[in-house]
SELUMGU-196824 format. One record per residue (C-alpha): residue number from 1; residue in three letters; x, z, y. Coordinates in pm, 1 decimal. Layout:
N
  seq  type        px        pz        py
  NUM   ala         X         Z         Y
...
END
This chain:
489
  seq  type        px        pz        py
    1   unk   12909.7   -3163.7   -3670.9
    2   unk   12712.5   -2890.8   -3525.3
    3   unk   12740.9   -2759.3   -3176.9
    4   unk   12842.1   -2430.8   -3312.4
    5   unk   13114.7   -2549.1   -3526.7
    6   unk   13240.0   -2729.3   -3210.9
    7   unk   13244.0   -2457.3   -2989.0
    8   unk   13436.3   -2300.4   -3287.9
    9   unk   13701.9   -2569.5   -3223.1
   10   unk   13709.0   -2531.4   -2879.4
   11   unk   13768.5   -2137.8   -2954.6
   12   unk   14001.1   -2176.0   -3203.9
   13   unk   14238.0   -2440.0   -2956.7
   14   unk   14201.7   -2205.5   -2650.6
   15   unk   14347.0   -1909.1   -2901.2
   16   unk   14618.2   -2137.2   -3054.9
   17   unk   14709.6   -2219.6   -2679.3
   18   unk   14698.3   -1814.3   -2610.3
   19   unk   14901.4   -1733.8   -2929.1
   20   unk   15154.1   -1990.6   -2830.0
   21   unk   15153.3   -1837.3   -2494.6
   22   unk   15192.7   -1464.9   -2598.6
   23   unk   15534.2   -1610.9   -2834.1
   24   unk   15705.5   -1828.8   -2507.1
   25   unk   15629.4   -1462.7   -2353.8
   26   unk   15778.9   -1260.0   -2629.3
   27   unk   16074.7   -1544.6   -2646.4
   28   unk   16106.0   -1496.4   -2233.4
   29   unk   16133.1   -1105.4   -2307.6
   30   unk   16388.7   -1167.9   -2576.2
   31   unk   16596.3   -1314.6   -2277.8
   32   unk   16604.8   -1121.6   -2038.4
   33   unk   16639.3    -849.7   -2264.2
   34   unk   16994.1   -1027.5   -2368.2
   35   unk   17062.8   -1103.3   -1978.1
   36   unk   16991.7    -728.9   -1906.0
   37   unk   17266.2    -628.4   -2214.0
   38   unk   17521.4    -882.4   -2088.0
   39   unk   17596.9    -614.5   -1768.1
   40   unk   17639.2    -333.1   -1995.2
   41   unk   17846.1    -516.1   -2243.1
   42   unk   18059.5    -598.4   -1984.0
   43   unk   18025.1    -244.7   -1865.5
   44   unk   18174.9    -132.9   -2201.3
   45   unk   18409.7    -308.8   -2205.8
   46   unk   18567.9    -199.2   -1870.9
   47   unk   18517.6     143.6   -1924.5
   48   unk   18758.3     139.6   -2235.4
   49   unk   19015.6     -79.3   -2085.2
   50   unk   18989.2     183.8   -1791.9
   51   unk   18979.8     461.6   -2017.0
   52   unk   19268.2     356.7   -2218.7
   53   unk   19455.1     319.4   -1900.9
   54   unk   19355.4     650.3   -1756.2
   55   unk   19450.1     841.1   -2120.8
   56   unk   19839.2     692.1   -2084.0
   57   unk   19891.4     738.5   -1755.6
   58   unk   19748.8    1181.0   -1831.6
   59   unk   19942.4    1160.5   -2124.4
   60   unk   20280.3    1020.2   -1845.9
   61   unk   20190.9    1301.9   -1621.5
   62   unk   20145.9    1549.0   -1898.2
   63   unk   20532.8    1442.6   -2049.3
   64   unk   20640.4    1498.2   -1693.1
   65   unk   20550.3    1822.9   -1601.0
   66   unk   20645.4    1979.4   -1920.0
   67   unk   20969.1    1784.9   -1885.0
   68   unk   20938.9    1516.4   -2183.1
   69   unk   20923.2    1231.4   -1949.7
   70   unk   21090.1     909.9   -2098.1
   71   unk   21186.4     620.0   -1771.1
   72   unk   21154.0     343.8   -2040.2
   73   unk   20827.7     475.1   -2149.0
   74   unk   20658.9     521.9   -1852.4
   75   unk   20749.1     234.8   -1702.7
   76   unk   20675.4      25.2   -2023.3
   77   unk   20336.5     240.6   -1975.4
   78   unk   20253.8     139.6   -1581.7
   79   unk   20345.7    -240.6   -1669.1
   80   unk   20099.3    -248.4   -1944.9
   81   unk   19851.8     -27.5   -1722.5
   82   unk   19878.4    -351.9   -1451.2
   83   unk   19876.1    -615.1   -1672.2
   84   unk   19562.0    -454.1   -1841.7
   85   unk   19423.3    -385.9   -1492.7
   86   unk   19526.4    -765.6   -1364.9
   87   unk   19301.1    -905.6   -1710.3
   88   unk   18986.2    -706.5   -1570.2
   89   unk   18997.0    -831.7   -1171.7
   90   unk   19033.8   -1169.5   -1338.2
   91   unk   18698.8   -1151.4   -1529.0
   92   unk   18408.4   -1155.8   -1279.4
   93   unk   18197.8    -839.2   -1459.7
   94   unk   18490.8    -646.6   -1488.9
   95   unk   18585.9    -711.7   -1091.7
   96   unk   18213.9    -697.5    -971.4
   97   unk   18183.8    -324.8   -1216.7
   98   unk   18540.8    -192.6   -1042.2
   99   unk   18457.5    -302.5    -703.2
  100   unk   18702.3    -544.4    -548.2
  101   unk   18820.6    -303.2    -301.6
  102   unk   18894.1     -36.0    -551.9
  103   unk   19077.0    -259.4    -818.9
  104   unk   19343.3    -348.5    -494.6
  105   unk   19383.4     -11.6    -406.2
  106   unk   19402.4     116.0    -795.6
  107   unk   19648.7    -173.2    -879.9
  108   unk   19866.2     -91.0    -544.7
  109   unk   19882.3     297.9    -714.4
  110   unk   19978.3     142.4   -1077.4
  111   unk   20270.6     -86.8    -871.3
  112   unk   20403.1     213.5    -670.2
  113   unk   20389.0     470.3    -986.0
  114   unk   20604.8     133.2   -1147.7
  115   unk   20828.0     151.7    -901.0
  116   unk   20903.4     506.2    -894.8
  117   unk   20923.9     537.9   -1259.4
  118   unk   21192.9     242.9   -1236.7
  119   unk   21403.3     426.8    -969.8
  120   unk   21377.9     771.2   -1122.8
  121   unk   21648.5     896.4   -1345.8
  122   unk   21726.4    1204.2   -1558.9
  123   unk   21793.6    1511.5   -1400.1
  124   unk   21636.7    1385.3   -1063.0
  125   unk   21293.1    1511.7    -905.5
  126   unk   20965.7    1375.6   -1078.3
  127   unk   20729.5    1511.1    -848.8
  128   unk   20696.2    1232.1    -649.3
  129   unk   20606.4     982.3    -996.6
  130   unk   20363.9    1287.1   -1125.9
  131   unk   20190.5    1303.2    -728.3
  132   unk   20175.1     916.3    -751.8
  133   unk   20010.4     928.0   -1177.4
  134   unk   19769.3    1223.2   -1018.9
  135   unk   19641.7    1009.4    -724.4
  136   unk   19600.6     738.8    -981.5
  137   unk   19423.1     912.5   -1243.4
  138   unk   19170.8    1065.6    -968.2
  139   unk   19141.5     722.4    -824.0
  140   unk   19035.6     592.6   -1196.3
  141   unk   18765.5     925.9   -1246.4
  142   unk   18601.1     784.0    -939.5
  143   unk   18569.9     439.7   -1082.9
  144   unk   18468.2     544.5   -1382.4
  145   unk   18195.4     753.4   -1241.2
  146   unk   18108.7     469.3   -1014.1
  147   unk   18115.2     197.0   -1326.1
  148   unk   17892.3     488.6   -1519.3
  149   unk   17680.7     527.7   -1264.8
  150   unk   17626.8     135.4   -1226.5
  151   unk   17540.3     155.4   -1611.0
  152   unk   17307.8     399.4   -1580.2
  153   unk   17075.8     189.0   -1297.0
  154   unk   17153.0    -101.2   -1521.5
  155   unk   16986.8      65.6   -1807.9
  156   unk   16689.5     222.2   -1581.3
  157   unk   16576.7     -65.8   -1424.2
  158   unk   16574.2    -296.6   -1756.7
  159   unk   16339.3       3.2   -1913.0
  160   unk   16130.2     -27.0   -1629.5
  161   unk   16146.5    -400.7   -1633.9
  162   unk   16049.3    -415.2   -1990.7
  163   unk   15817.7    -193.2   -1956.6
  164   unk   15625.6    -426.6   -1672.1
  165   unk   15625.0    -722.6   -1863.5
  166   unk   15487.6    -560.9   -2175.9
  167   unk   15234.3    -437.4   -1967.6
  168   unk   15140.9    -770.2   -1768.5
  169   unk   15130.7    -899.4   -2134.8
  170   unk   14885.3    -684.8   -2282.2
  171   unk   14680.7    -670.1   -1965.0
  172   unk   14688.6   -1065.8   -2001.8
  173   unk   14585.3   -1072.3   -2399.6
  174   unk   14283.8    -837.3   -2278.4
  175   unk   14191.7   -1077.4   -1985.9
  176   unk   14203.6   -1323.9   -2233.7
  177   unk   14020.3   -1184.8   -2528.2
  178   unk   13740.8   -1069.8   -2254.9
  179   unk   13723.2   -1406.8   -2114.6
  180   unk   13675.7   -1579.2   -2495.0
  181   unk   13385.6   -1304.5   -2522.6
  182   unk   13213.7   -1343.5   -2204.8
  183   unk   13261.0   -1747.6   -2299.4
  184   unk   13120.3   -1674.9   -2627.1
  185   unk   12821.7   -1449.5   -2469.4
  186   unk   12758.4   -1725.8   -2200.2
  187   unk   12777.1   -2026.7   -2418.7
  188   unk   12496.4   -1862.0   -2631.3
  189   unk   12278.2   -1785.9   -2285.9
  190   unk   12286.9   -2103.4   -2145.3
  191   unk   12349.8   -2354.0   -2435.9
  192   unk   12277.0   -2256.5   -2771.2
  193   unk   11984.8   -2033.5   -2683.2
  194   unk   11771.4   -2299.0   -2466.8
  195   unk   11879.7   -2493.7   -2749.5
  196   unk   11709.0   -2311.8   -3013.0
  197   unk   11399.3   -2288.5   -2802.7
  198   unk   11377.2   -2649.9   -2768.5
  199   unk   11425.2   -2667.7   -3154.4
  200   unk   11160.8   -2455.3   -3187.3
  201   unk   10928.4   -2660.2   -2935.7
  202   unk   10995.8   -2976.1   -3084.7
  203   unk   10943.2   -2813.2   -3449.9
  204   unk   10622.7   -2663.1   -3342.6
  205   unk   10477.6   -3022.2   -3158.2
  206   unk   10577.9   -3245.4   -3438.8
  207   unk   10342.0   -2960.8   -3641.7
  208   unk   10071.0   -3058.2   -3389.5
  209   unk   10086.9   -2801.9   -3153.0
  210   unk   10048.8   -2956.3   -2865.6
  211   unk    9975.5   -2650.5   -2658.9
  212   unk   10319.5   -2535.4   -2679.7
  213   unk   10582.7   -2514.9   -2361.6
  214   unk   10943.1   -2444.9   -2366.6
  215   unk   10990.6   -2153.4   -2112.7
  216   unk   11345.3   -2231.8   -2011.6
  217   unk   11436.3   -2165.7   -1655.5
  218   unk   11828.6   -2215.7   -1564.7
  219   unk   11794.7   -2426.0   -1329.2
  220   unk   12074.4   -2685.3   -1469.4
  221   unk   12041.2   -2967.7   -1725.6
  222   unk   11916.1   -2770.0   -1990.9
  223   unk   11599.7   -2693.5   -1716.5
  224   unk   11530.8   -3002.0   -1676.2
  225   unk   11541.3   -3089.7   -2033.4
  226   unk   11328.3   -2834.5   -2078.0
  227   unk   11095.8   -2957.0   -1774.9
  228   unk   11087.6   -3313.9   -1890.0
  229   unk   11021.6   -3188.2   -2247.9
  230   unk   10693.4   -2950.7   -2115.9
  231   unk   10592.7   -3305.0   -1960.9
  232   unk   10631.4   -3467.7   -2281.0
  233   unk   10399.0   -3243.4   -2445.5
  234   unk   10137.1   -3282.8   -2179.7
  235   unk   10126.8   -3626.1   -2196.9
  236   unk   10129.1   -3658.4   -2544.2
  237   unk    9848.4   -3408.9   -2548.9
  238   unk    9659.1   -3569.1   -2280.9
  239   unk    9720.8   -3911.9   -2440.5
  240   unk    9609.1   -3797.9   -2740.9
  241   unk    9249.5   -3635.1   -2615.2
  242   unk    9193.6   -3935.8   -2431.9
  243   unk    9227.7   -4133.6   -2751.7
  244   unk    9014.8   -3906.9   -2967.2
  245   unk    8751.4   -3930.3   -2636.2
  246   unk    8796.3   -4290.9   -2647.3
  247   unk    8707.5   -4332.6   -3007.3
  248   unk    8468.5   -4111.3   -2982.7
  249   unk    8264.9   -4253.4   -2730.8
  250   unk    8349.7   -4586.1   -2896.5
  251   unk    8124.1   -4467.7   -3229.8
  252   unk    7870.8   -4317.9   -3023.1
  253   unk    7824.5   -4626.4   -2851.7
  254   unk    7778.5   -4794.6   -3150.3
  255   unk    7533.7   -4581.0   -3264.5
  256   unk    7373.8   -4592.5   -2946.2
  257   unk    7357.5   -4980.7   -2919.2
  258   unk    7196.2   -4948.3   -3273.2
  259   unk    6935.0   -4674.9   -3159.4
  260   unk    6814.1   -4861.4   -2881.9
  261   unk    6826.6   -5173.2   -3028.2
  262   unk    6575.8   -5031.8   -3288.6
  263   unk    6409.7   -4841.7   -3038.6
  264   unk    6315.5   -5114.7   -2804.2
  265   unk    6128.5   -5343.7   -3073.8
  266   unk    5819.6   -5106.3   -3096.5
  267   unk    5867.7   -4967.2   -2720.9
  268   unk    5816.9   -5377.9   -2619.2
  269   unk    5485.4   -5356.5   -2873.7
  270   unk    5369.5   -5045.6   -2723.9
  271   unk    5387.7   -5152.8   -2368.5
  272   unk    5223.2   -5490.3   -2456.6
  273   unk    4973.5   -5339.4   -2664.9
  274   unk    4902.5   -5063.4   -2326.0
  275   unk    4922.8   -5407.1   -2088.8
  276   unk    4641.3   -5586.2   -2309.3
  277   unk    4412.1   -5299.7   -2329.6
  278   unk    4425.7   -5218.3   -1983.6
  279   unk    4314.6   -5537.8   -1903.7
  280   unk    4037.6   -5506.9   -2088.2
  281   unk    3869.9   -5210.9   -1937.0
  282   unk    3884.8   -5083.2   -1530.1
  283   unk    4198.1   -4956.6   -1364.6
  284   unk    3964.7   -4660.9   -1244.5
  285   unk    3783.2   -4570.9   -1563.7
  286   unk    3944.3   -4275.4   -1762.3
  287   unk    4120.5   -4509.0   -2052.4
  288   unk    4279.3   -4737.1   -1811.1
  289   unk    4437.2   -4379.0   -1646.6
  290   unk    4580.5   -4349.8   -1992.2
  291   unk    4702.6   -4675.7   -2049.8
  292   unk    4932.6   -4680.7   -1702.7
  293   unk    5071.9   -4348.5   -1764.1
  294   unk    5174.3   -4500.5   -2115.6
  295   unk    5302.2   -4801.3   -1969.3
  296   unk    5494.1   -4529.3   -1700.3
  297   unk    5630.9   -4315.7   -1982.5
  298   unk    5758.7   -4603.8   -2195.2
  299   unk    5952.2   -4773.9   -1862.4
  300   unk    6059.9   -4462.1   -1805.8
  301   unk    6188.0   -4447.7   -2122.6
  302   unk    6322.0   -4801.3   -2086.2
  303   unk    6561.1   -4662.4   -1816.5
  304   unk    6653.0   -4363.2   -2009.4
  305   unk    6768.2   -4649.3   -2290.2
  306   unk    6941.9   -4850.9   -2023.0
  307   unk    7173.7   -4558.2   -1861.2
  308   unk    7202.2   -4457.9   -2196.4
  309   unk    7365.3   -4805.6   -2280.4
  310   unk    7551.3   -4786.0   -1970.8
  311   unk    7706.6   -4474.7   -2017.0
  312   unk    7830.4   -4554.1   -2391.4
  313   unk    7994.6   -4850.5   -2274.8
  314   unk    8315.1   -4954.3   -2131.9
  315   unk    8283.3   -4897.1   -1757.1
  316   unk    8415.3   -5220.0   -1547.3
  317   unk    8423.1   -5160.4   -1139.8
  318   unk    8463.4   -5419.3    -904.7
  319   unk    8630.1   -5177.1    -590.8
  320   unk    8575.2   -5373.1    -240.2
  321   unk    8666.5   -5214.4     120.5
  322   unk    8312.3   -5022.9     231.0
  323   unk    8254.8   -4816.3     538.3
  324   unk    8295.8   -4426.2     412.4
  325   unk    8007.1   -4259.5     581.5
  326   unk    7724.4   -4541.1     557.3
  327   unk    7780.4   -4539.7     207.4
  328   unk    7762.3   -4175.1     161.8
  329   unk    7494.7   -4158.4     379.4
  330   unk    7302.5   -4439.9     190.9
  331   unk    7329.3   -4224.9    -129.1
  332   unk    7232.2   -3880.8      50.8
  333   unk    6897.2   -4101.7     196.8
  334   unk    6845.7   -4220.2    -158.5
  335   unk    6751.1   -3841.5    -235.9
  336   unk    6540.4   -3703.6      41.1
  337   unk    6244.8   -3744.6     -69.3
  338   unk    6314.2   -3546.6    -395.5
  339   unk    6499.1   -3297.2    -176.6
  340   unk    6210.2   -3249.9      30.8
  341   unk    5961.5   -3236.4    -299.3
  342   unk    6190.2   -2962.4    -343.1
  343   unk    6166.7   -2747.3      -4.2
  344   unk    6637.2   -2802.7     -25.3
  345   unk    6793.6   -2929.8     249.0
  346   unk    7097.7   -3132.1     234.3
  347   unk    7340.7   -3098.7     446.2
  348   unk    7586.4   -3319.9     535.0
  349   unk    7936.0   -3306.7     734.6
  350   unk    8287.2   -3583.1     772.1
  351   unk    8517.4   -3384.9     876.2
  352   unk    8851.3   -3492.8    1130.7
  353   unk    9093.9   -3724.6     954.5
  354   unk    8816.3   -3843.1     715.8
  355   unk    8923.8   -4220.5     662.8
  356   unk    8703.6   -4472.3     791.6
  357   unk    8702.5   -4782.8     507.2
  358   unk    8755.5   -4707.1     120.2
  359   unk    8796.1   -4921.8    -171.4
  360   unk    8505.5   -4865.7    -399.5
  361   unk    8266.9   -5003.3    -640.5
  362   unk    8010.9   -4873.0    -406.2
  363   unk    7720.8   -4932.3    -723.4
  364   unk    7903.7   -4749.4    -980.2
  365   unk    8031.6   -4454.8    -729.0
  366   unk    7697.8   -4439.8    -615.2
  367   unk    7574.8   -4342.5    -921.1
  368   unk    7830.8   -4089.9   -1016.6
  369   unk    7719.2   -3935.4    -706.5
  370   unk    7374.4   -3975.8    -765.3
  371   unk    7429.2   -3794.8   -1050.6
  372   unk    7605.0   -3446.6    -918.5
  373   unk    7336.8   -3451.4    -633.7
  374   unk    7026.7   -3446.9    -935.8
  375   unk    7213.3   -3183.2   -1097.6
  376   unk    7232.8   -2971.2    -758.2
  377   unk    6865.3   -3058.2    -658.5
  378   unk    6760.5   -2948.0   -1039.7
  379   unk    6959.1   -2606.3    -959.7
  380   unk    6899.7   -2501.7    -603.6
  381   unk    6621.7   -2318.5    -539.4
  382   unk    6355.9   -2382.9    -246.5
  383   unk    6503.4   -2317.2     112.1
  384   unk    6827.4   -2357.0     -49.2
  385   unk    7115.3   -2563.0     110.3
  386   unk    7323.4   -2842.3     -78.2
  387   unk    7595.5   -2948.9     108.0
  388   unk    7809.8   -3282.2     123.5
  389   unk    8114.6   -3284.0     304.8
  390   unk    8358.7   -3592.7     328.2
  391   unk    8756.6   -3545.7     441.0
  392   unk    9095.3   -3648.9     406.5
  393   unk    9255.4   -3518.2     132.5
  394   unk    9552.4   -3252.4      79.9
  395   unk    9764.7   -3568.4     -65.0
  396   unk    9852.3   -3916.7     186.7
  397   unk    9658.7   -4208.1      80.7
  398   unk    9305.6   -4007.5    -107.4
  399   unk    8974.6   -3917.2      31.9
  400   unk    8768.0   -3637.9    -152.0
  401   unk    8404.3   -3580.5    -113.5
  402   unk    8250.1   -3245.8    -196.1
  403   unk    7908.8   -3103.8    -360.7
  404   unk    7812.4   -2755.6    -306.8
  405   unk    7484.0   -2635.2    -443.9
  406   unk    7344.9   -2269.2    -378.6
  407   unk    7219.5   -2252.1    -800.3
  408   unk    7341.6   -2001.9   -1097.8
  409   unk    7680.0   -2139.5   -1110.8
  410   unk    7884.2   -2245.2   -1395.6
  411   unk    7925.1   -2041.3   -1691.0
  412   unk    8264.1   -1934.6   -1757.8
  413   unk    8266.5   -2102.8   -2128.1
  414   unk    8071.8   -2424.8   -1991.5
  415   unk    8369.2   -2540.4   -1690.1
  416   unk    8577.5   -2674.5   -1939.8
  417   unk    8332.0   -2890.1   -2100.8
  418   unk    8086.9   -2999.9   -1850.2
  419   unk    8210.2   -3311.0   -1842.4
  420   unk    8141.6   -3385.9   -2224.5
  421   unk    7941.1   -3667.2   -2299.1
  422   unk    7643.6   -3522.2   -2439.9
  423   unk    7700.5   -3151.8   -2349.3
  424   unk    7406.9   -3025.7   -2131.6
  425   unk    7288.5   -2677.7   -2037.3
  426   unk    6950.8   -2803.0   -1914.7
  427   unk    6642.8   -2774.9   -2105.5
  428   unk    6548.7   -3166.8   -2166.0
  429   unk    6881.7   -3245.7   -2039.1
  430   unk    7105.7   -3552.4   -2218.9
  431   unk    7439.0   -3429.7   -2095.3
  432   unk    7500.3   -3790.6   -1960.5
  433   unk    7522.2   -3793.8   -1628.3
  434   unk    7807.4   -3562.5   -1572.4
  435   unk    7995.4   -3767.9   -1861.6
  436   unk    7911.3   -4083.2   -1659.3
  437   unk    8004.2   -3862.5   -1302.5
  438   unk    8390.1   -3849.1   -1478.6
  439   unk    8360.7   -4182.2   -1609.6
  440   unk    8336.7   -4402.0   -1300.5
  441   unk    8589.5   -4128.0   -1078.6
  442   unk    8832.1   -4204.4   -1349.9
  443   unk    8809.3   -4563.4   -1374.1
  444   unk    8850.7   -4536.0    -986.2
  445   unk    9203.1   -4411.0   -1066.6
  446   unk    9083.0   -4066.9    -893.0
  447   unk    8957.5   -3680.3   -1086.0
  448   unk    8629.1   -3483.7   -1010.9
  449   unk    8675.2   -3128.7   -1087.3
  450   unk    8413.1   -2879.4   -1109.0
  451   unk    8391.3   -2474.6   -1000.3
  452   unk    8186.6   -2210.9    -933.5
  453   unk    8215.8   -2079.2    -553.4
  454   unk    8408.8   -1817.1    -443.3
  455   unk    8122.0   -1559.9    -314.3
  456   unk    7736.0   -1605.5    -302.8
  457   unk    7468.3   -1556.0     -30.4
  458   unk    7273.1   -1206.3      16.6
  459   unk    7135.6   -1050.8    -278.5
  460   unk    6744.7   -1061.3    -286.2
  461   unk    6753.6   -1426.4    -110.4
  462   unk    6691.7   -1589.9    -442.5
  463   unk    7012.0   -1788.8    -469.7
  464   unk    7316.4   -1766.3    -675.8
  465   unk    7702.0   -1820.2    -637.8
  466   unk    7640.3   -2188.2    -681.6
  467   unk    7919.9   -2461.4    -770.8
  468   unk    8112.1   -2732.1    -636.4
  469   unk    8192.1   -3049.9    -756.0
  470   unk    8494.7   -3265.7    -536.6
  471   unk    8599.1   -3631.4    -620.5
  472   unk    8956.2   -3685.4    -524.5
  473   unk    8954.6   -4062.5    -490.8
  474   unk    9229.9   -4276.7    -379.2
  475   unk    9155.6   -4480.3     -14.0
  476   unk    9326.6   -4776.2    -209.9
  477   unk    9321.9   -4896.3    -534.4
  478   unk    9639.4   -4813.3    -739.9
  479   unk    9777.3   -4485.0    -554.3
  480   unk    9863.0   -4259.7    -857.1
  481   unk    9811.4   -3891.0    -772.5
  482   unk   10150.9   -3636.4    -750.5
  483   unk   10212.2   -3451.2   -1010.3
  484   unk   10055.8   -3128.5    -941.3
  485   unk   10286.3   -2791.3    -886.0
  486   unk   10046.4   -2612.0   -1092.4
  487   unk   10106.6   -2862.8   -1391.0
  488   unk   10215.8   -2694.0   -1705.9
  489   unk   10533.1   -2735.7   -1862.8
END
């Protein structure tokens, strides 16, 4: 089941819930709607048992004054009127509706008007029954008016009450409908959408583009997903030029075991053959001249083979604890008399917080340094500077070492491969040394980068921006290097 369709779940049960909520609402309204008609039925009810009792006791004072008044009558009349009066104060609506106060004084009237009407005879004075039925009947108006008026607030405030919870009801199925949208809108920002990207990335690296990042930065899970998926790619892609390097260099090793296997057959003839002849005739005379710089040009040539062979194969270092500057000073001696062929000067500098021993294969290192120092003297011009500085580096536990040289610089299309076996700008150059520079830093656990500098001397001086080469090199053997903020993801 597809994240989608869940989330479709997950919307449909949070609507059910809200449906279900919205009827216990509607059912709650119902309720109070009957609770709110129970007053007024009880209202009604009053009111005609009132009214009934008010119309008999006119209709009394009405028989009176025009001189129709019957004693049985009336008094049957006021009896009922009590009895009818005694039924409401003994419900609680009708008592609460009439007031408590009012029904005592009302019945009191309705007892005395009984009492009259019983003593009063035919031919004697009704005015005092027709006073009492008057007070009675404008005793009752007032009630009625009051009970009305009661009715009336009754009715008000349940319209406004109604009104209050329809309106907290609506303004809750909005809330609610806006809060499944903004869930909606959100689930799509921060779930499905970095998840579609990261379909997309792994869709695009299983087609072998290896190049590709996710750009996903929320800063939760899915981030780091994201993050450890960028990683992924790098390492796969780093992995996977290392192995292409690694077979490379494997089949041009071959090829260059081959080639100098073949090559050094008639190289050993020629030498002999140069070694014999110049015995034969006098180091001084003009063909023994020729013979030595044949024997010079083919050991020459010898070594070429040999660095050749040693750069093709599998490097092995032997790291031991060395004194730092000796050894770098060794190497910069090992140069000065071709810097000084030259007219360059090297300079050299160990900075503060340098650290004193390293572990090195102080042979092999040697000769990757060797090798960025040839390349510097080969570029600088006379009276120019190369300089060699030594210091602790940005990262606990490393030492770099830096090259500067005062020549062209670095092309911008050549930084990324100047450290391809085989890839030389130099005319007569074998592109090997460089190749064998990264070679030995790497099996040293370290990384040599290369880059132009930022600003060169004064123009007319006849130097350019020049480059610089740094080895970041671990003191100890086995410190792995941090990940690097820059890295992409």
């Amino acid at each position: 089941m597809g994240l989608i369709a869940k989330f479709v779940i997950l919307a449909s049960l949070l609507s059910a819930a809200v449906g279900v909520n919205i009827v216990a609402v509607v059912w709650s309204i119902g309720m109070l709607e009957r609770e709110l008609s129970w007053p007024l039925d009880s209202m009604q009810a009053t009111l005609e048992n009132l009214h009934e009792i008010r119309t008999e006791l006119i209709d009394l004072e009405r028989r009176g004054r025009t001189g129709a008044l019957d004693r049985d009558r009336a008094v049957g009349v006021l009896s009922r009127s009590v009895d009818r009066l005694a039924s409401l104060d003994g419900e609680f609506p009708g008592r609460m509706r009439i007031g408590i106060g009012a029904g005592e004084n009302l019945r009191r009237r309705l007892e005395d008007a009984g009492r009259l009407a019983g003593a009063w005879s035919p031919g004697a004075s009704s005015a005092p029954l027709l006073d009492s039925l008057a007070s009675t009947v404008t005793l009752m108006d007032r009630i009625e008016r009051r009970v009305i008026e009661d009715a009336s607030l009754a009715v008000d405030f349940g319209r406004r009450l109604r009104q209050r919870v329809l309106g907290a009801i609506l303004l809750s199925a909005l809330l609610t409908l806006a809060t499944i949208g903004l869930s909606a809108v959100f689930v799509r920002r921060w779930v499905l959408g970095p998840i579609d990207r990261l379909r997309e990335g792994t869709g695009r690296l299983a087609a072998g583009d290896l190049s590709h990042r996710v750009e996903i930065e929320t800063g939760d899970q899915m981030g780091l997903l994201a993050a450890d998926f960028n990683t992924m790619a790098s390492t796969i892609d780093r992995l996977q030029k290392e192995q292409i390097e690694r077979e490379r260099l494997a089949a041009m090793g071959e090829m260059l075991r081959r080639v100098v296997h073949n090559l050094r057959t008639p190289l050993t003839g020629i030498r002999a053959l140069a070694e014999s002849s110049r015995e034969e005739v006098a180091d001084s005379s003009e063909v023994g001249q020729m013979q030595g710089r044949i024997i010079a040009s083919v050991d020459r040539f010898e070594g070429w083979l040999r660095d050749l062979l040693k750069a093709s194969s599998p490097l092995q270092v032997r790291p031991r604890r060395v004194m730092l500057e000796p050894w770098i000073k060794g190497v910069i001696e090992g140069r000065a008399d071709a810097a000084s062929a030259r007219g360059v000067r090297v300079e050299f500098r160990m900075e503060p917080g340098a650290p004193e021993r390293v572990e090195i294969d102080a042979e092999q290192m040697s000769r990757a340094a060797e090798a960025v120092l040839d390349n510097a003297l080969d570029v600088t011009p006379r009276d120019g500077v190369i300089g060699v500085t030594v210091r602790g580096s940005v990262e606990p536990g490393w030492w770099s070492v830096e090259f500067s040289d005062e020549g062209g610089g670095i092309g911008p299309g050549d930084l990324g491969r100047i450290f391809e076996p085989s890839f030389t700008t130099k005319p007569g150059g074998t592109g090997i040394g460089l190749a064998m520079t990264k070679s030995i830093v790497d099996a040293h656990g370290g990384r040599v980068e290369a880059r132009n500098r930022a600003a060169g001397p004064a123009s007319g001086s006849g130097r350019g921006p020049g480059a610089i080469f740094r080895f970041e090199i671990p003191i100890e053997r086995g410190a792995a290097w941090p990940e690097q903020a820059t890295e992409e993801r």
